[in-house]
C-alpha positions in Angstrom: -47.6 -92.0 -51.3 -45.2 -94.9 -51.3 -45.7 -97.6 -53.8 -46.2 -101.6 -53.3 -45.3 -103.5 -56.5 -45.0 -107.0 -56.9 -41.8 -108.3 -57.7 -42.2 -112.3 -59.1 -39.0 -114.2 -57.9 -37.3 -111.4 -56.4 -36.2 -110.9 -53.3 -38.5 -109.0 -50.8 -38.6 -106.0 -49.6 -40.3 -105.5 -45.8 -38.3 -103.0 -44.2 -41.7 -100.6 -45.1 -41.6 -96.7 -44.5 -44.3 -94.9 -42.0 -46.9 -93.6 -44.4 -49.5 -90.9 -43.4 -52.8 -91.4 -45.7 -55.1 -88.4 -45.8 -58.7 -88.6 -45.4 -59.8 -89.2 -48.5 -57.2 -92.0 -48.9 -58.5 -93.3 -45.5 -62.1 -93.0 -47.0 -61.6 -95.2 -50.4 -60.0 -97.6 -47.6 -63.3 -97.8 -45.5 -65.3 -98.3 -48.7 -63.5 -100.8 -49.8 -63.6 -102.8 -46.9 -67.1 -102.2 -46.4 -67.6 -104.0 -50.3 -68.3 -108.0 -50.6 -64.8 -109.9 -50.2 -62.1 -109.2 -53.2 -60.0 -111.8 -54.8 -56.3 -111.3 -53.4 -55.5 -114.6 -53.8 -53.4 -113.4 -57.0 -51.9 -110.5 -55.5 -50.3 -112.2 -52.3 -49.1 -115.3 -55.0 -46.2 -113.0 -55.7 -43.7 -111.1 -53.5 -43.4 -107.7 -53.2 -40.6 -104.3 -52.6 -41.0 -101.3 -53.3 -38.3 -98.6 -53.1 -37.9 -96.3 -50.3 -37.2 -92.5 -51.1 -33.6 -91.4 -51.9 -32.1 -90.3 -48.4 -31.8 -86.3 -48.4 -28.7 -85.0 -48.0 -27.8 -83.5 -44.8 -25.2 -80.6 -43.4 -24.2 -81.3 -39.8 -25.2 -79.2 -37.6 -23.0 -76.9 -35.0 -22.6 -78.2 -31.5 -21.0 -75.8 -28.7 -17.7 -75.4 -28.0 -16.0 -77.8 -29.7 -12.6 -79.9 -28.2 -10.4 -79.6 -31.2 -7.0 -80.8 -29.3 -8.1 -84.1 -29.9 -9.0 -83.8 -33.9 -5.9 -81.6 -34.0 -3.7 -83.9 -32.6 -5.2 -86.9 -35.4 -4.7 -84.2 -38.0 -1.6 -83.5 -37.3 -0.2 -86.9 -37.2 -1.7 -88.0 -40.7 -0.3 -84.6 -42.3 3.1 -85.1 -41.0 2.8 -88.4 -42.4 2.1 -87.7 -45.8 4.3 -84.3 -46.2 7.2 -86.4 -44.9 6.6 -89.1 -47.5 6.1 -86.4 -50.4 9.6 -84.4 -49.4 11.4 -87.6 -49.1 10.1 -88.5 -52.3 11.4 -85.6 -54.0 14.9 -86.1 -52.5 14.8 -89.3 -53.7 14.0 -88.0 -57.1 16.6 -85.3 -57.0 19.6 -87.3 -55.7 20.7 -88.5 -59.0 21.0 -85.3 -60.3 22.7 -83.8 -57.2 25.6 -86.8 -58.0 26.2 -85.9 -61.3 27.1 -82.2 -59.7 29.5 -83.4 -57.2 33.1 -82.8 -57.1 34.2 -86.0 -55.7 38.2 -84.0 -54.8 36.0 -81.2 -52.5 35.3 -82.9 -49.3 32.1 -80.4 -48.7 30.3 -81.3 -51.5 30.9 -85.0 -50.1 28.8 -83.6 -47.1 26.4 -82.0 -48.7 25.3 -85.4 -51.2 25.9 -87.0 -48.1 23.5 -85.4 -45.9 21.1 -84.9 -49.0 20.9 -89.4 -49.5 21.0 -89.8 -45.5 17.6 -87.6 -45.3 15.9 -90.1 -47.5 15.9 -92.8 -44.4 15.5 -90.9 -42.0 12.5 -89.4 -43.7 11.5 -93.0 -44.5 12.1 -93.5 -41.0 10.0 -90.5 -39.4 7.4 -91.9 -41.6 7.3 -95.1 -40.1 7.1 -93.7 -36.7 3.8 -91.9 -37.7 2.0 -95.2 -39.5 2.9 -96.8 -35.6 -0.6 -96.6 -33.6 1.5 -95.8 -30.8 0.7 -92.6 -29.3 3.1 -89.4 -29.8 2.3 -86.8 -27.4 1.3 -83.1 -28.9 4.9 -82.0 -28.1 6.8 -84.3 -30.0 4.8 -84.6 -33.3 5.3 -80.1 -32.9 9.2 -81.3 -32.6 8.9 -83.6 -35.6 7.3 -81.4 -37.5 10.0 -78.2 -37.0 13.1 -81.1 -37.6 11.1 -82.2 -41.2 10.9 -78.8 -42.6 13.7 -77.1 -40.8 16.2 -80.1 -41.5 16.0 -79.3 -45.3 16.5 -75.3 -45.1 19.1 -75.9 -43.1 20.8 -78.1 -45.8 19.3 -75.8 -48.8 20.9 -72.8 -46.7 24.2 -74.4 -47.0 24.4 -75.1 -50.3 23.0 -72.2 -51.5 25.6 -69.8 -49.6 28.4 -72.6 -50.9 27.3 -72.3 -54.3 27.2 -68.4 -54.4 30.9 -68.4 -53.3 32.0 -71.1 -55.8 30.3 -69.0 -58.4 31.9 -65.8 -57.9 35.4 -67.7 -57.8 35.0 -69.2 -60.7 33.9 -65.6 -62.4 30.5 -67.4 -63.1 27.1 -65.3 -63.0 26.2 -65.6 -59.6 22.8 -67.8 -58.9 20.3 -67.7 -56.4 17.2 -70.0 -56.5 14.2 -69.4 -54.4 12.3 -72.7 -55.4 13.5 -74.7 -52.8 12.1 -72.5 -50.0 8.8 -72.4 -51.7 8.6 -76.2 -52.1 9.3 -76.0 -48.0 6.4 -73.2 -47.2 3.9 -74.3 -49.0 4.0 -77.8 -48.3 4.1 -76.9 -44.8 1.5 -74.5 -45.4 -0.7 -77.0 -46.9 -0.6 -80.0 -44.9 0.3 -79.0 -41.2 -2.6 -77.8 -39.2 -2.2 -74.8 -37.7 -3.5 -71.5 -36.3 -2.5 -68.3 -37.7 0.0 -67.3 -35.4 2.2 -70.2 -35.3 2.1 -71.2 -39.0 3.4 -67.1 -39.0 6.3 -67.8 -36.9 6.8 -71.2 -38.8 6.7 -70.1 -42.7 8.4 -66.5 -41.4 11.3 -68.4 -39.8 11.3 -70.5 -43.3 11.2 -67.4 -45.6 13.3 -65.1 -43.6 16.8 -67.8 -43.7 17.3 -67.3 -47.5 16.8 -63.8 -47.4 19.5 -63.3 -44.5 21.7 -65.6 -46.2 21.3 -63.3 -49.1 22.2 -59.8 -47.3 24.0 -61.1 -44.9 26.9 -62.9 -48.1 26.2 -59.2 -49.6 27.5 -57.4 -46.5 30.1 -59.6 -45.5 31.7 -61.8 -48.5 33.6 -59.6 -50.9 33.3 -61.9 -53.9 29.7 -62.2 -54.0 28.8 -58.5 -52.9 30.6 -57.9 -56.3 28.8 -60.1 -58.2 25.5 -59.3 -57.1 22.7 -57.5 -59.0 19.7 -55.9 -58.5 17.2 -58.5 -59.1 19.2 -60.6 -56.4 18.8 -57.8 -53.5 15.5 -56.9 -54.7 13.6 -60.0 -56.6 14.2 -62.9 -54.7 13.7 -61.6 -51.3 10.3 -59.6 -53.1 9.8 -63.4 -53.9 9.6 -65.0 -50.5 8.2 -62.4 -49.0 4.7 -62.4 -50.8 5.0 -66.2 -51.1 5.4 -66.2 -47.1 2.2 -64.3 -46.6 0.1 -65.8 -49.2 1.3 -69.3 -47.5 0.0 -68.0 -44.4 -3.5 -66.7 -45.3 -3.7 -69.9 -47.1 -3.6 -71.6 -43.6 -5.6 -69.3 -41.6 -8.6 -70.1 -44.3 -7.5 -73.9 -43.9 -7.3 -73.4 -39.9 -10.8 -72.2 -40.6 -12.8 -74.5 -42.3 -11.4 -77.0 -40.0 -12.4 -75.4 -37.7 -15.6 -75.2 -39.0 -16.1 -78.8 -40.3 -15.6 -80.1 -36.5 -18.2 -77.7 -35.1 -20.6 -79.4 -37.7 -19.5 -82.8 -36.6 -20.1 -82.2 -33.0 -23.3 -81.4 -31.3 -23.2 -80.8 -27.3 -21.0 -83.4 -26.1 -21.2 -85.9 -29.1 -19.1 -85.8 -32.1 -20.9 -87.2 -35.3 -18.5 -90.3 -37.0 -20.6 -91.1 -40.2 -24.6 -91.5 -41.4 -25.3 -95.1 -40.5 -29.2 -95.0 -41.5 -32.0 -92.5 -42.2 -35.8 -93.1 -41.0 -39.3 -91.0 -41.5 -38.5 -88.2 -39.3 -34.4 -88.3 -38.9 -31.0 -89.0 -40.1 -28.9 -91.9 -38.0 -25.2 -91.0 -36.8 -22.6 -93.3 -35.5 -20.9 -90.5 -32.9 -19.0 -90.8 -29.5 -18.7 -88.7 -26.4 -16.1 -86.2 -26.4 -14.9 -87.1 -22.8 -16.2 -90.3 -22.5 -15.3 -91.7 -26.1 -18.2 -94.4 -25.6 -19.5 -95.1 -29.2 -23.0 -94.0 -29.5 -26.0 -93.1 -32.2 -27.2 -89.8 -32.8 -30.7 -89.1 -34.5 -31.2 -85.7 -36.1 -34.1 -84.2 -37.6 -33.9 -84.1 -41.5 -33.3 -81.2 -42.8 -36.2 -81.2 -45.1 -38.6 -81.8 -41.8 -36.9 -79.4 -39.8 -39.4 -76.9 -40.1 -42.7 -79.2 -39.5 -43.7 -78.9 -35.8 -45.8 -82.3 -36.4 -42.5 -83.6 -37.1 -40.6 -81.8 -34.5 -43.4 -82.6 -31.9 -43.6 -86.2 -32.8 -39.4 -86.6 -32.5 -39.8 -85.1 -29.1 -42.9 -87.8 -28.0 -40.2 -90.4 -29.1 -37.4 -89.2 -27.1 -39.7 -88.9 -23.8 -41.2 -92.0 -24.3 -38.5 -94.2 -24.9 -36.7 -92.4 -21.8 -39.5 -93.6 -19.6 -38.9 -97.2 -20.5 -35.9 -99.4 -18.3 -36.2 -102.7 -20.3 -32.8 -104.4 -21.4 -34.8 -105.3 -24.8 -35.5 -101.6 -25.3 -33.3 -99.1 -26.8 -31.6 -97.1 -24.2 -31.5 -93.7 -24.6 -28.5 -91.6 -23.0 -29.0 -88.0 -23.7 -31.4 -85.3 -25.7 -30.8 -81.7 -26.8 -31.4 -78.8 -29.3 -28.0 -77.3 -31.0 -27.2 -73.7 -31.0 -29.0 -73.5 -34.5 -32.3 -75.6 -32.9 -31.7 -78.3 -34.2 -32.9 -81.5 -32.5 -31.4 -84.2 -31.4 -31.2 -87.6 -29.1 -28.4 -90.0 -28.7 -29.1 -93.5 -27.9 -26.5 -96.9 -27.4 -24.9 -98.1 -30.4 -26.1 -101.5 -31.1 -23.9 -103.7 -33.2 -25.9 -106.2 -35.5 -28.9 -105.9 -38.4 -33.0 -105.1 -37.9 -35.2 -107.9 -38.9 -35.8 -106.2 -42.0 -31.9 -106.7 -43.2 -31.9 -110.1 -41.4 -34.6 -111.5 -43.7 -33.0 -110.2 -46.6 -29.5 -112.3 -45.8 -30.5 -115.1 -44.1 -34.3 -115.6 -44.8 -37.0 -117.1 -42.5 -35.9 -117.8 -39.0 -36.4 -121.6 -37.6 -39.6 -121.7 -35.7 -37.6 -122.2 -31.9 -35.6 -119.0 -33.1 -38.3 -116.9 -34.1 -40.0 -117.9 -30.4 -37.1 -117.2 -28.4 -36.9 -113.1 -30.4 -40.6 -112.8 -29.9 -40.8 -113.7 -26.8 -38.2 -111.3 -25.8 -39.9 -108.5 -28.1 -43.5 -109.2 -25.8 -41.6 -108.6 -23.2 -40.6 -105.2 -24.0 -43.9 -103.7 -25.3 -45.2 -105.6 -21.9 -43.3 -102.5 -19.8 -44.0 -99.8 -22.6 -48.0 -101.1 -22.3 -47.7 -101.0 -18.7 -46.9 -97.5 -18.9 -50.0 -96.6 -21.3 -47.7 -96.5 -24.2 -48.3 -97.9 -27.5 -46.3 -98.4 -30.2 -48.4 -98.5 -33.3 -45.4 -99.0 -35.7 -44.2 -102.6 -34.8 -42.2 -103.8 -38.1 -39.0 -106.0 -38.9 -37.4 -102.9 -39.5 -37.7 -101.7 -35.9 -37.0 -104.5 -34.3 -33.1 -105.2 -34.3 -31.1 -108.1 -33.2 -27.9 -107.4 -31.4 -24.8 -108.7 -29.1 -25.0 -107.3 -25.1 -22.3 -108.5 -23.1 -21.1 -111.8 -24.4 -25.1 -112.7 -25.1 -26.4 -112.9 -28.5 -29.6 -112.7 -30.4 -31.1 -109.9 -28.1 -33.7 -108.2 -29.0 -33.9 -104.6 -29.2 -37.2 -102.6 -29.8 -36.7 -99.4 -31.5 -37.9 -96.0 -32.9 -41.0 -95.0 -30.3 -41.8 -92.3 -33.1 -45.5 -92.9 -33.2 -45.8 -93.4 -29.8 -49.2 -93.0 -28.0 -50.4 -92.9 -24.2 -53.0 -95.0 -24.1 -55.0 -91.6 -21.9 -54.6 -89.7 -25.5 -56.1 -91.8 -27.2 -59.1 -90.4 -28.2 -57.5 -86.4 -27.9 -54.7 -86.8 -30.6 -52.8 -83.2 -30.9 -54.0 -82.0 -34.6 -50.1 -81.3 -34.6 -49.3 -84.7 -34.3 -51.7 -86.7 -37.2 -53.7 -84.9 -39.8 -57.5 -85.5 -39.1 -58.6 -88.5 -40.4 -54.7 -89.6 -41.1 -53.8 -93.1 -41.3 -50.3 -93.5 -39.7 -48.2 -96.8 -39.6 -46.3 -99.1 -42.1 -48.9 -100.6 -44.7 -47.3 -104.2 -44.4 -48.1 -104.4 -40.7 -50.8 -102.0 -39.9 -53.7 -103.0 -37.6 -57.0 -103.1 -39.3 -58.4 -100.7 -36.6 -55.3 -98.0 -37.4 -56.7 -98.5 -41.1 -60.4 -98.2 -40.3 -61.0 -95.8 -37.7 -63.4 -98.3 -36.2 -61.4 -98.1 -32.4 -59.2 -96.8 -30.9 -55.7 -98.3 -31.1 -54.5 -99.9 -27.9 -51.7 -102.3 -27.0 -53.7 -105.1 -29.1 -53.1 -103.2 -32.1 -49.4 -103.7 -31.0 -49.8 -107.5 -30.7 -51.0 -107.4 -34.5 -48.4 -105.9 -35.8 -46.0 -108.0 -34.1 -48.6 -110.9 -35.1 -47.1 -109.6 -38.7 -44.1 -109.7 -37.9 -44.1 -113.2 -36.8 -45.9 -114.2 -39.7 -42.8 -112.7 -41.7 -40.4 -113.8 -39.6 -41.4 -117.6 -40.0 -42.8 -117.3 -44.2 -40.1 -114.9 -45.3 -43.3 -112.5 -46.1 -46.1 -110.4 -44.6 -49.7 -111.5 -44.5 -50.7 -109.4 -47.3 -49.0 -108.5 -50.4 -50.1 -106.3 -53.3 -49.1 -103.9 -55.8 -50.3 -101.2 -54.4 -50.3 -99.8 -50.5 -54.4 -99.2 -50.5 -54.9 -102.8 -51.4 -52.7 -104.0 -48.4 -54.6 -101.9 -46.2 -57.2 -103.4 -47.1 -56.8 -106.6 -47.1 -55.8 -105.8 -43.2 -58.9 -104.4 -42.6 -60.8 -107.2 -44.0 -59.2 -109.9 -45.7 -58.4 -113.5 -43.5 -54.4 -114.4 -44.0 -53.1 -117.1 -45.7 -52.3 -119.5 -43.2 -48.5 -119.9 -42.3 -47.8 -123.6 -43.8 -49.0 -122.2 -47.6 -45.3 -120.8 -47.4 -43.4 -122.8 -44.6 -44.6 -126.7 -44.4 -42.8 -126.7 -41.5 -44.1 -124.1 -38.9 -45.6 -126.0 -35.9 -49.5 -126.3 -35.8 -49.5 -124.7 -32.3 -47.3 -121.7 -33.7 -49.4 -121.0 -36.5 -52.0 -120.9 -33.9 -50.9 -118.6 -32.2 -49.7 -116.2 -35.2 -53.1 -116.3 -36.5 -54.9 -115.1 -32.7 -52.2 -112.4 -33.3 -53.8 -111.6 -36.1 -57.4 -111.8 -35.7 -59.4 -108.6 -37.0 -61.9 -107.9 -34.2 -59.3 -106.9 -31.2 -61.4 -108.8 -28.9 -60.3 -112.1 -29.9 -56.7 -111.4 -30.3 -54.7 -112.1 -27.1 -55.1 -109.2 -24.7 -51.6 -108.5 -24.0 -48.2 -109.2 -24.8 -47.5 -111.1 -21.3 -50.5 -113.7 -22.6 -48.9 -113.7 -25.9 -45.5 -114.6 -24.3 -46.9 -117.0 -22.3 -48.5 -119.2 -25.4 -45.3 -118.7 -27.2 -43.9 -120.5 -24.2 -46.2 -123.1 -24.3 -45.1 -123.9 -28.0 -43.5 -126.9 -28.2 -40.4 -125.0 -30.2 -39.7 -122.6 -27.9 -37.0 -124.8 -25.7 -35.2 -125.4 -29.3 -32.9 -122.1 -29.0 -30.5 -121.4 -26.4 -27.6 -118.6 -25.9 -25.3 -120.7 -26.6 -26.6 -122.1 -30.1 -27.2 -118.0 -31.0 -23.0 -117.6 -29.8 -22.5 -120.6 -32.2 -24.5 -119.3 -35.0 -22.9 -115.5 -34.8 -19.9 -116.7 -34.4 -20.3 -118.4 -38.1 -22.3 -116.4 -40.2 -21.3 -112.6 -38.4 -17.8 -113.0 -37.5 -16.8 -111.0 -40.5 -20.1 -108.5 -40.6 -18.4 -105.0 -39.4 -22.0 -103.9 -38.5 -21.7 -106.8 -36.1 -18.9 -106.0 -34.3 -17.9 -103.2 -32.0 -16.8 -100.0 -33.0 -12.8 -100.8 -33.6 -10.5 -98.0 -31.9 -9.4 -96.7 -35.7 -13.7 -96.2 -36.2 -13.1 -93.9 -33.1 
């Protein structure tokens, strides 16, 4: 069971998790609140958190076929980038050295230092092309790539046939080094995506210029067919050789994993970006179409509830539900599926901006004309999910979440229809959906009839929960606050709340009204639905206090910076 501690002078927590109580939990709660009136004035004196459960990790899961010519083609680019930088550094590092060997009366050792200091900027400047957010088409970054490693053989191919020949003239044991090549094929072999076959043809082409040099100076230059010894006709070429196939079945195992990694990033027609959140029943993605490329979120199941049809039954209620609802301050869902492993999955619109839950945190209680003008447009959406014969039953700050749409600000969206119930099922709840007996909701706004079993939930319980919400919204806390989650529960199911100006002098008289009707036990004397409840949070004499263009004004100031605020830039993409 989650834990409610009180936390004097802190900050607090009210983002709470859904909690399932079993029976016998749900019992001691209906005792209780059967028992004479206790004391809680103590407990709700002092604010409360309590920590939510470290967030499982989680291997993507395999989508079908997979567009890699697009992940390639990023790959590529960065690779290029960074093996151009690391062979120009190494020229740089060698040229010293190279100028201490030069004989300054030869003019082709004057080409060869030359062309040796006159790769470092044009590395330098093949590097800067690749930083450029420009676009380079497939076929040229493939052209870069061959000029960056084959610019360098060439050169070491030169000056390794020029250096046998000046050996054997001047009667000096003839040399022939293989590390340069190596350097070449596996730095190519380690940074530049590829499949099998090409990075083959590549790292063969690379590996098989030294060792024609070789034979070829053996059959056809006198002087260093003399001087040549076995371990030159036999080692060196032995050398490359294995190195070029090791290089290459390096790749192919590279090629692979890659290969792999983006099929586990990618399910159907959505490619997963990052983890963005986690909740009771899934982990959050940030993703995008693959054709499309319109940012989106993708929920998963968790891995450690994958198997538990309640789980798996109740993602799929939430997915069908919120599909059925049209209303701009509901989440819009796009799409729904199951992998090729089964796993399931939804995506809905990326929203950019915080829940109520974070809000509170940063920014604390909302001015009352503020708090009106997001209620009002929360009523409005569980006024079309009610219509329906949906409930809720999880209303909390955490799924509620404040966003930008089209140039308007402070919109509210309502989220996470995971507990969703038609008001027709009611009193036939699928076993596979709530334990007998269970309790389901979040402890710091639960209705006292989900805690009692007394009714049936309908779309009253909803307007106490978001009677709790209000109430947190306005105070900066819930109506009830304890150490523990059975003592908030029943305080819910029994206890009157503290009225609103205890914590915030300045809430209206007419808004705390209304809060409190919200938040009346017996259902009957709440208001009946949320279109009555948006029509007395009209009547308030706040609610003409906020506008659009004062919520423009107030992101603008306090969210300009927030990157959870902002669209998804094109390098998120």
């Amino acid at each position: 069971m989650s834990r409610l501690h009180a936390h004097s002078g802190g900050p607090l927590s009210i983002d709470t998790p859904t909690v399932d109580f079993s029976q016998e939990e749900q019992d001691s709660v209906r005792r209780a609140a059967a028992e004479e009136p206790a004391d809680h004035e103590s407990a709700s004196a002092s604010d409360s958190a309590y920590p939510v459960g470290a967030t499982c990790p989680i291997a993507l899961i395999e989508g079908p076929t997979p567009q890699l010519h697009g992940e390639l083609e990023c790959v590529l680019r960065k690779r290029l980038r960074l093996a151009t930088l690391l062979l120009t550094l190494g020229f740089a590092a060698f040229l010293p050295w190279h100028l201490t060997l030069v004989d300054w009366s030869l003019p082709v050792e004057i080409i060869f230092v030359g062309t040796h200091a006159a790769l470092i900027p044009l590395f330098l400047f093949l590097a800067a092309c690749l930083v450029r957010k420009c676009h380079i088409p497939m076929t040229k970054l493939r052209a870069m790539e061959l000029f960056i490693f084959f610019a360098p053989s060439t050169l070491f191919l030169a000056m390794q046939w020029y250096g046998m020949a000046k050996s054997c003239s001047e009667a000096r044991p003839l040399e022939f080094h293989v590390g340069y090549w190596l350097v070449l094929m596996y730095t190519y072999a380690l940074f530049v995506p590829n499949d099998m076959k090409r990075a083959a043809l590549v790292i063969g082409a690379l590996a098989a210029g030294p060792i024609l040099s070789l034979y070829g100076s053996w059959l056809f230059h006198p002087l260093i067919c003399r001087a040549m010894e076995a371990q030159h006709l036999i080692n060196a070429p032995l050398i490359l050789a294995v190195s070029a196939v090791t290089a290459v079945m390096g790749v192919d195992s590279l090629d692979s994993l890659r290969r792999e990694a983006f099929r586990a990033k990618q399910l159907g027609q959505y490619r997963l970006k990052r983890q963005i959140g986690s909740g009771g029943m899934g982990e959050v993605y940030l993703a995008e179409h693959v054709l499309m490329k319109r940012p989106c979120v993708v929920k998963v199941i968790r891995p450690d509830r994958a198997g538990d049809q309640r789980t798996i039954a109740r993602f799929e209620r939430e997915v069908q539900a919120t599909a059925r609802l049209t209303h701009w301050n509901t989440i819009e869902v796009f799409d729904y599926g199951v992998s090729e492993n089964g796993t399931f999955y939804y995506v809905m619109e990326y929203l950019p901006g915080l829940d109520l839950a974070e809000w509170l945190k940063r920014f604390g209680p909302f001015p009352p004309g503020r708090a009106i003008y997001l209620l009002r447009q929360a009523c409005d959406a569980l006024r079309e999910a009610h219509c329906r014969g949906l409930i809720h039953r999880d209303i909390k700050p955490g799924n509620i979440y404040l966003t930008e749409r089209g140039g308007v600000y402070d919109v509210v969206k309502l989220l996470d229809f995971g507990l969703v119930k038609p008001l027709d099922e009611t009193h036939d709840e699928s076993p596979e959906l709530t334990q007998d007996g269970g309790i389901t909701g979040s402890p710091l706004f639960i209705s006292p009839e989900q805690v009692t079993g007394s009714s049936e939930p309908d779309a009253r319980s909803d307007i106490y929960s978001l009677g709790a919400v209000a109430y947190c919204m306005l105070t900066g806390r819930p109506p009830f606050v304890a150490d523990k989650p059975m003592q908030v529960l029943i305080a819910h199911a029994k206890d009157a709340p503290p009225p609103l100006r205890k914590w915030a002098p300045g809430v209206p008289k007419d808004l705390e009204r209304v809060v409190l009707r919200c938040l009346a036990k017996d259902p009957a004397d709440r208001f009946q639905s949320a279109g009555e409840l948006e029509q007395a949070l009209a009547a308030c004499e706040a609610a003409g206090e906020w506008s659009r263009d004062r919520a423009k004004t107030w992101w603008r100031e306090h969210l300009a910076d927030d990157a959870r605020c902002r669209p998804v830039d094109e390098d998120e993409r």
